[in-house]
C-alpha positions in Angstrom: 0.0 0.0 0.0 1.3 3.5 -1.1 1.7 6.4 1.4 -1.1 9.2 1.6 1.0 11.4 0.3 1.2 9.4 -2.7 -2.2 8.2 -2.8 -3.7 11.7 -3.0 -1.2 12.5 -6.1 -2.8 9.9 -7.7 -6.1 10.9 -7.1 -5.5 14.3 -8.4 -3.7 13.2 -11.4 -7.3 10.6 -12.1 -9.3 13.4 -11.7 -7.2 16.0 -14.0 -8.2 14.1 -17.3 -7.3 17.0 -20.4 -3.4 16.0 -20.2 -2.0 20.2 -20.2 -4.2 20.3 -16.8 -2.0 17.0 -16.0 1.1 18.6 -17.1 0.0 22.1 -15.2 -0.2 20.0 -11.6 3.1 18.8 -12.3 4.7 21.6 -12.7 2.8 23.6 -9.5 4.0 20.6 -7.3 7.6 20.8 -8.6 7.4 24.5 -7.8 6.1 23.7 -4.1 9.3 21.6 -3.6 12.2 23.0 -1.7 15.3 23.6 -4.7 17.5 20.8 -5.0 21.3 21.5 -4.1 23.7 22.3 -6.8 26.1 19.6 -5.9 23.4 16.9 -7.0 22.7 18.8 -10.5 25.6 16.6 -11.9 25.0 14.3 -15.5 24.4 11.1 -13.5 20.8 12.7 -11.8 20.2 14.4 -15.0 17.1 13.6 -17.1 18.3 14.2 -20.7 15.1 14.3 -23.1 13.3 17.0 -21.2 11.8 20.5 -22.5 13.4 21.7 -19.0 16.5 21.2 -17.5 15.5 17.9 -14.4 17.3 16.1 -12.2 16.2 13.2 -9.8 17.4 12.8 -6.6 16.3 9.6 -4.6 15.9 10.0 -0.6 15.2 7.3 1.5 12.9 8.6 4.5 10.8 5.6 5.6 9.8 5.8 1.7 11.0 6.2 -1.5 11.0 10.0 -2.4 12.8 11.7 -5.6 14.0 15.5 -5.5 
């Protein structure tokens, strides 16, 4: 079973069906989050193929999170 957290993600993303109003909630939540340190924008966490420049970072915290 997924965390809340996660579960009400998904439940927004179900109910957003037109995929720019999908695309608009993803990029309101990445705003929310807290910026990621330069020292982890390095190729390796890099997502190459994006319109924007993204990096993932996972974090272990009782769950699986990426920044």
């Amino acid at each position: 079973m997924a965390n809340p957290s996660f579960e009400e993600i998904v439940e927004d993303f179900e109910f957003l069906e037109d995929w720019e109003d999908r695309y608009r909630y993803v990029i309101e939540q990445g705003k929310a989050m807290p910026p990621l340190n330069d020292a982890l924008k390095v190729p390796a966490t890099k997502v190459d193929g994006c319109a924007s420049q993204v990096w993932l970072h996972p974090k272990i915290e009782g769950n699986l999170f990426f920044f």
